[in-house]
C-alpha positions in Angstrom: -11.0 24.3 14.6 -10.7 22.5 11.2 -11.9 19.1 10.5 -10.0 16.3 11.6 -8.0 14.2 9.0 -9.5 10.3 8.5 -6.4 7.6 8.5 -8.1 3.7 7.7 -5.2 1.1 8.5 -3.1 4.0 10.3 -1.5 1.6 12.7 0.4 0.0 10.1 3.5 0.9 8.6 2.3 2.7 5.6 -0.5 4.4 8.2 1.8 5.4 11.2 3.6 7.4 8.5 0.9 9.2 7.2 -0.1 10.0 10.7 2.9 11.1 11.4 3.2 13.3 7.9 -0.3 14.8 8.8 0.5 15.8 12.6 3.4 17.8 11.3 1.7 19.6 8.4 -0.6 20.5 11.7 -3.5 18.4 11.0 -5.7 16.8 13.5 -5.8 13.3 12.5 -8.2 9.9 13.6 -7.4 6.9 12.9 -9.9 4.1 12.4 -8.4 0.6 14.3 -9.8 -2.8 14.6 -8.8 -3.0 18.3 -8.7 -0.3 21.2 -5.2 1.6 20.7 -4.1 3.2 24.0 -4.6 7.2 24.3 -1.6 9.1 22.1 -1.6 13.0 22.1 -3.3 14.6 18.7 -4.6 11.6 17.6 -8.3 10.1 17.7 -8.7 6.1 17.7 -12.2 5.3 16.9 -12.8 1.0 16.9 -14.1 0.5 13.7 -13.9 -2.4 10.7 -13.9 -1.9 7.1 -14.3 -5.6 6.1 -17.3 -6.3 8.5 -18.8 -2.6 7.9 -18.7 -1.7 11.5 -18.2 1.6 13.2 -17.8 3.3 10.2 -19.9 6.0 10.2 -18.9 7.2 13.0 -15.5 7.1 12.3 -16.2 9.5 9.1 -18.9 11.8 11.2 -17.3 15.4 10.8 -13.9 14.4 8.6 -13.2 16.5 5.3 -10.2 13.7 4.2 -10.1 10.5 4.3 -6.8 8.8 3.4 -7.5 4.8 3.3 -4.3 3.1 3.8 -6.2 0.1 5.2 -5.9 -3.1 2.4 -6.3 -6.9 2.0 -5.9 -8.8 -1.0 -9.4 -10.9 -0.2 -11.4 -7.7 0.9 -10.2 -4.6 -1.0 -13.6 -4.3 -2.8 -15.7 -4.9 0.4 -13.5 -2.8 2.3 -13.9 0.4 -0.2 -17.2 0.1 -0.3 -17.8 0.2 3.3 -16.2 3.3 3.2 -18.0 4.9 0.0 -21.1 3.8 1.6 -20.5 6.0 5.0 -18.8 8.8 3.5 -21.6 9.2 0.9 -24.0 9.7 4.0 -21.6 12.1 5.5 -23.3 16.0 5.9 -20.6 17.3 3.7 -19.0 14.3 1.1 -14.9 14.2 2.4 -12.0 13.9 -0.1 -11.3 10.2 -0.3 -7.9 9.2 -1.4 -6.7 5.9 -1.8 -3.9 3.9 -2.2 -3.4 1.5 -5.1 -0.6 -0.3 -6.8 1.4 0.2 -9.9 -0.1 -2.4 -12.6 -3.6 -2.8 -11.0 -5.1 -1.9 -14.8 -2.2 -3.6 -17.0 -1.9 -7.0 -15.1 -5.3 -9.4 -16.1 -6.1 -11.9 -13.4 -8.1 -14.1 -14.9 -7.6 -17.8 -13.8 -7.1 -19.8 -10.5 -3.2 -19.6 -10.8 -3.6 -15.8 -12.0 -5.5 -15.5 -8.7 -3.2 -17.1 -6.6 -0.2 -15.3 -7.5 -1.4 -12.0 -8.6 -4.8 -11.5 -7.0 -3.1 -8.5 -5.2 -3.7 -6.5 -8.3 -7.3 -7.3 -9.6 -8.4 -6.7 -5.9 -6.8 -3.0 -6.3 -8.4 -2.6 -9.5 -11.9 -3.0 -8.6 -11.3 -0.8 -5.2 -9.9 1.8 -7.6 -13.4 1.3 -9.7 -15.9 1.3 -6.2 -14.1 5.0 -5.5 -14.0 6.2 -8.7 -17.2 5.5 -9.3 -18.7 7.0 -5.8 -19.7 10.6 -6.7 -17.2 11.8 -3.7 -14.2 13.8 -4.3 -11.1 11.3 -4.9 -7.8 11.1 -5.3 -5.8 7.3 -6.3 -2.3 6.7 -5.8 -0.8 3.7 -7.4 2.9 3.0 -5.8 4.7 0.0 -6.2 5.5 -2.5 -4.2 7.0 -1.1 -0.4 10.0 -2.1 0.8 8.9 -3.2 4.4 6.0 -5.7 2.9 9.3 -7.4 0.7 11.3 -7.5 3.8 8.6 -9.8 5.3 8.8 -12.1 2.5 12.4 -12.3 2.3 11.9 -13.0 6.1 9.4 -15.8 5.7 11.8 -17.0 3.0 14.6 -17.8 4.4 13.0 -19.9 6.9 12.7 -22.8 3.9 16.7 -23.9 2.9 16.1 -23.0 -0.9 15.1 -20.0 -2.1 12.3 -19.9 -5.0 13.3 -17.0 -7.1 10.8 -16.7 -10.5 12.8 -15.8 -13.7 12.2 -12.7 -15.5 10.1 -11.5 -12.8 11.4 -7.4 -11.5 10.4 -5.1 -9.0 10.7 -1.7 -8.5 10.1 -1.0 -4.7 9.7 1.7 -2.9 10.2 3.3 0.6 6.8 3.2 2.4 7.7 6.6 3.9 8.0 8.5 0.8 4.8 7.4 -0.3 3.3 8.3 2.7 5.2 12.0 1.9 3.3 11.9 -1.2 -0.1 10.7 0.4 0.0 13.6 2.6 1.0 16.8 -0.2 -2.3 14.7 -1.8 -4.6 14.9 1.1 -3.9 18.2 2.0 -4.1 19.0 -2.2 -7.5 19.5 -4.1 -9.3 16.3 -5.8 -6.9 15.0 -8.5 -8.7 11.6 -9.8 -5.9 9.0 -11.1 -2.1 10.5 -10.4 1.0 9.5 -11.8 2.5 6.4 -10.5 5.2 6.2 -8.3 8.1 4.0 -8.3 11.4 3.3 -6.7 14.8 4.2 -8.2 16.2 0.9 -9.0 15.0 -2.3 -11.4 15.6 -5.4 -9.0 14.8 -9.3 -10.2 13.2 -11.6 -7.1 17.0 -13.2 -7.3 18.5 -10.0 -6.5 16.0 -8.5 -3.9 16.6 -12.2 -2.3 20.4 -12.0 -2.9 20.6 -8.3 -1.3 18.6 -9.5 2.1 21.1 -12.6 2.5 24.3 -10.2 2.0 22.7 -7.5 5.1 21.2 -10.3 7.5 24.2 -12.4 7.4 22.4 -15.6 5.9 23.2 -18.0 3.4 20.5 -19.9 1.5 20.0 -21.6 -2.0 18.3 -19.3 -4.7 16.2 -21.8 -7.2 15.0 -20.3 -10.1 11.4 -21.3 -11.1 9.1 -20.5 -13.6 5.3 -19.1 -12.9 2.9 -19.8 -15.3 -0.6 -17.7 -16.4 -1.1 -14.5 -18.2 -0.6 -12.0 -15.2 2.9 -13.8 -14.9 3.3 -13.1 -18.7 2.7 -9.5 -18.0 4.9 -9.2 -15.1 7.4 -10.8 -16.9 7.0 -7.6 -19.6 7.0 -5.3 -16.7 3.5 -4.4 -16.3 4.0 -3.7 -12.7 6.6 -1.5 -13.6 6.7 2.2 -13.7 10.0 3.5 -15.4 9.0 6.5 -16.2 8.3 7.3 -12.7 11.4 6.4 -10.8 10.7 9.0 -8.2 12.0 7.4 -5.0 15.1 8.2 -3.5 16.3 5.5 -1.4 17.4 2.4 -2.7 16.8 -1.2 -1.8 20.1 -1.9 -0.3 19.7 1.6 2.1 16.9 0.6 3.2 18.1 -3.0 4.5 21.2 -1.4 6.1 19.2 0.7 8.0 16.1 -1.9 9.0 18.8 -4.9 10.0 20.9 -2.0 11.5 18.5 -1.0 14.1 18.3 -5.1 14.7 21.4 -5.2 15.5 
């Protein structure tokens, strides 16, 4: 019987697709949840929390991978380390791999507004650094910014009649399910350290992501363009937080809102 596969934050959109990657490969998987999650065949739920450094032993007790997928931009550090701490203790130290963000090393956050914009990407950084650092086996991947977690924003968005769109500002997304493709080759791969990047196929502005989601939901709003000051914007607006060279996704922005306001429908 071979060890189970760890999944931190596997209820959420990025997770349930890892799960679902590693129970097709024909991996055991468990999945560490805040709350009770009701029985579901070939997976293990173990209650557990990252943040408050509960349950986490057990939840690594007899894993060989762990693939953290669970993140917050107030507690990556706190969160990592909780899981360093009870996978160092673990009888035979599992393969950690985690999940970072394009830009976490080119984009400084160094003020209050840097903070309050960008703190996203320091927060990776120094999660990146507690793993690193740990003396386990590890793997980080750094994907950019997922398509589902800009869909909520366009959603909260449009809620306000005007739009705030910063200039200069680009993305380049990616499908949440072809990381999670990747995520899986990784885990079930030999420690790597720092991979390359991994990006989405397209170059969008905030105006145009925005633009896109009005066309496929039907909506009409006011797009304002603003400015947004500090040295992380600075490097955003050079394209720090993008990875050109690594435009390895498939589906484009547009696809993916046809299909998601599709299934609305």
């Amino acid at each position: 019987m071979t060890s189970p596969i760890l999944v931190t934050g596997g209820t959420g959109s990025l997770g349930r697709s890892v799960v679902r990657g590693l129970q097709g490969a024909g991996q055991d998987v468990r999945v560490l949840s805040r709350s009770a999650q009701p029985a579901t065949p070939g997976i293990e739920y173990v209650t557990g929390d990252l943040t408050q450094d509960v349950g986490i032993s057990r939840a690594v007790e007899g894993v060989g991978i762990i693939v953290n997928c669970a993140g917050s931009a107030r507690h990556d550090r706190e969160q990592a380390q909780s899981m360093v701490r009870a996978a160092i203790r673990a009888e035979t130290p599992p393969h950690l791999v985690y999940v970072s963000v394009v830009g976490a090393d080119r984009i400084p956050v160094t003020s209050f507004i840097d903070r309050a914009m960008f703190g996203y990407f320091r927060a990776k950084l120094e999660a990146e650094r507690v793993v690193a650092e740990s003396g386990l086996p590890w793997t980080t991947l750094r994907p950019s910014q997922f398509y589902q977690s800009l869909l909520l924003v366009a959603r909260k968005m449009t809620r306000l009649p005007v739009l705030p769109a910063p200039t200069r500002v680009r993305f380049q997304p990616i499908d949440s399910e072809e990381v999670a493709a990747r995520l899986v080759d990784l885990a079930l791969g030999p420690p790597a350290g720092l991979v390359p990047e991994m990006a989405g196929p397209r170059v969008y502005t905030m105006a145009e992501l925005l633009r896109s989601y009005l066309r496929a939901s039907h909506r009409h709003r006011l797009i304002l363009p603003i400015g947004a000051a500090g040295r992380a914007a600075r490097a955003v607006r050079a394209g720090a937080n993008l990875a050109p060279k690594q435009a390895v996704g498939h589906r484009t922005w547009e696809e993916f809102l046809a299909q998601a306001l599709g299934s609305e429908a």
